[in-house]
N, C-alpha and C positions, 0 to 999 in steps of 0.2 A: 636150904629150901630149893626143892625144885619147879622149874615151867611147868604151871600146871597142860598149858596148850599155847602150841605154836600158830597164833593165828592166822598167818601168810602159809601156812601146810598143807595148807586144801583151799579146793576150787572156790570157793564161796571167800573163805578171809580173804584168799589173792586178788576178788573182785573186788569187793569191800576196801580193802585197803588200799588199792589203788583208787578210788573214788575219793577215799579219806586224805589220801596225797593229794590229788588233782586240788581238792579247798587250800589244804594249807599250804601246796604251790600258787595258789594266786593270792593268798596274805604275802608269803612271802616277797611275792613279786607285786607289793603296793608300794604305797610312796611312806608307808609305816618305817620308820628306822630301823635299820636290822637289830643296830644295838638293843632299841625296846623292846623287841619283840623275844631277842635272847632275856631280856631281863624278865619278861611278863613269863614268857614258858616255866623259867628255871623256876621264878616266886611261886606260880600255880605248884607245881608239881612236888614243892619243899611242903608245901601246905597239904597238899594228899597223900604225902608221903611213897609219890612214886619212884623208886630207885632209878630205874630203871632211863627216865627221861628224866630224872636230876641229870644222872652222868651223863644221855646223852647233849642236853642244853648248856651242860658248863662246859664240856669239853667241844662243841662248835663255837661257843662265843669265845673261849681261849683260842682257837683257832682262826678265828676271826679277827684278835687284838683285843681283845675286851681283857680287860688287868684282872691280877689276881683279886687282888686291894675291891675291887665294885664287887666279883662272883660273892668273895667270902662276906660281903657287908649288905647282899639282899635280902635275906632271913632279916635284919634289923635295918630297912633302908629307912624307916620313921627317926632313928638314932644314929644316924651316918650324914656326914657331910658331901659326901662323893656323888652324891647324884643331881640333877639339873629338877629343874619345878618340872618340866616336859615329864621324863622319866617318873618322880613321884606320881605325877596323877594317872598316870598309866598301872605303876604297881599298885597304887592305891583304886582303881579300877578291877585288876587283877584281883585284889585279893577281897574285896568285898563281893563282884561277880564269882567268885571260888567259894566264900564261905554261907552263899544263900542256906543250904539244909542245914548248915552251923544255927538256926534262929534268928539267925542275921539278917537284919529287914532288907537288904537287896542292896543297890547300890542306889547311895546318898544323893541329893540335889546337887551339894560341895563339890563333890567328887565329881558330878558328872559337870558342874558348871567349871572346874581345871580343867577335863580332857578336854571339853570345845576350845578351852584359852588358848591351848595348846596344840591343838590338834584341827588339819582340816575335817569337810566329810567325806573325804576318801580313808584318809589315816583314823578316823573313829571308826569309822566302817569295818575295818582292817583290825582294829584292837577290839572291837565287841568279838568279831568271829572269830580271834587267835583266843580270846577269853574261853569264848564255849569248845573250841577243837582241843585245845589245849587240856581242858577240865576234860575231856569225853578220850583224848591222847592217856591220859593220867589215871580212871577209872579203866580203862585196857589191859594197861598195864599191871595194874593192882592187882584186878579180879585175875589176870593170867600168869600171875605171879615171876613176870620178867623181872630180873635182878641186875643192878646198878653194878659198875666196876668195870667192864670189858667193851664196853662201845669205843670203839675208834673212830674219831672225826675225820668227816667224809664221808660215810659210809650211810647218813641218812636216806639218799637215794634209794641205796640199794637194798634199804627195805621192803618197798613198796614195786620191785620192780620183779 
C-alpha cells in the first residue's frame, strides 16, 4: 500500500500542518504527564487503526523510558495491572472520546468524575484537546494512507517543520 498524499508537499498542508503542530506543541508543553499523553495517543490511534502514528507514539514513549511491558499492555489496559487509577481514567477517556461514531453514547459521568480525581483543570484541558488532535492526527493518517514501521524517534519535529 502506497501514500496516497504527502500532506506537508504543498503550500497549504505545510500551512496546515504547522498550525496542527503549534496545538499539540502546547499539550505537549502542559502540566499533562508526558507519560499520559504517550499512552492516550498510542490507545486512540490502536482504535483507528492508524499505522502510522502507532509506530510513531510507541517509538517516542520507548524513547522516553516508557517499558515495553505498559506499550504491549494498552490495547488491554482494562486487564493489566501496570497502570496507575491517573492513567486508567485518562485511556478510559481516550477511548470512549475515540469511539463516539462507534454508537457510543460519548464519554460517561464515571469516566469523566476519575479524570477530575485525577487530574487538575490545566491537565483535563490538555487531555480533552490530545483526545480530539490525536483522533483528527489518526483520521490523516488513514485517509492519506501513511504506513507504520519507519518513523524514527525524534524526528516528530521535523514533520511539521
Amino acid at each position: 500500500m502506497e501514500l496516497r498524499l504527502n500532506l506537508m508537499d504543498n503550500e497549504l498542508g505545510a500551512r496546515l500542518g504547522k498550525r496542527f503542530a503549534g496545538v499539540s506543541l502546547g499539550i505537549a508543553q502542559s502540566t499533562l504527564p508526558r507519560t499520559t499523553q504517550d499512552l492516550v495517543m498510542l490507545r486512540a490511534s490502536q482504535i483507528n487503526g492508524c499505522g502510522f502514528c502507532a509506530d510513531l507514539h510507541s517509538k517516542e514513549a520507548t524513547a522516553a523510558g516508557e517499558t515495553a511491558v505498559r506499550l504491549h499492555l494498552v490495547a488491554t489496559w482494562r486487564h493489566s495491572t501496570v497502570f496507575t487509577e491517573a492513567e486508567r481514567a485518562a485511556l478510559a477517556l481516550a477511548e470512549e472520546g475515540t469511539r463516539i461514531a462507534d454508537a457510543h453514547p460519548g464519554v460517561s459521568d464515571e469516566t469523566w468524575e476519575q479524570v477530575r480525581k485525577h487530574y487538575d483543570e490545566e491537565q483535563t484541558t490538555a487531555l480533552v484537546y490530545l483526545v480530539a488532535m490525536i483522533n483528527a492526527a489518526n483520521r490523516l493518517g488513514v485517509i492519506a494512507n501513511s504506513q507504520g514501521g519507519s518513523y524514527a524517534p525524534g524526528t516528530l519535529g521535523d514533520l511539521a517543520s
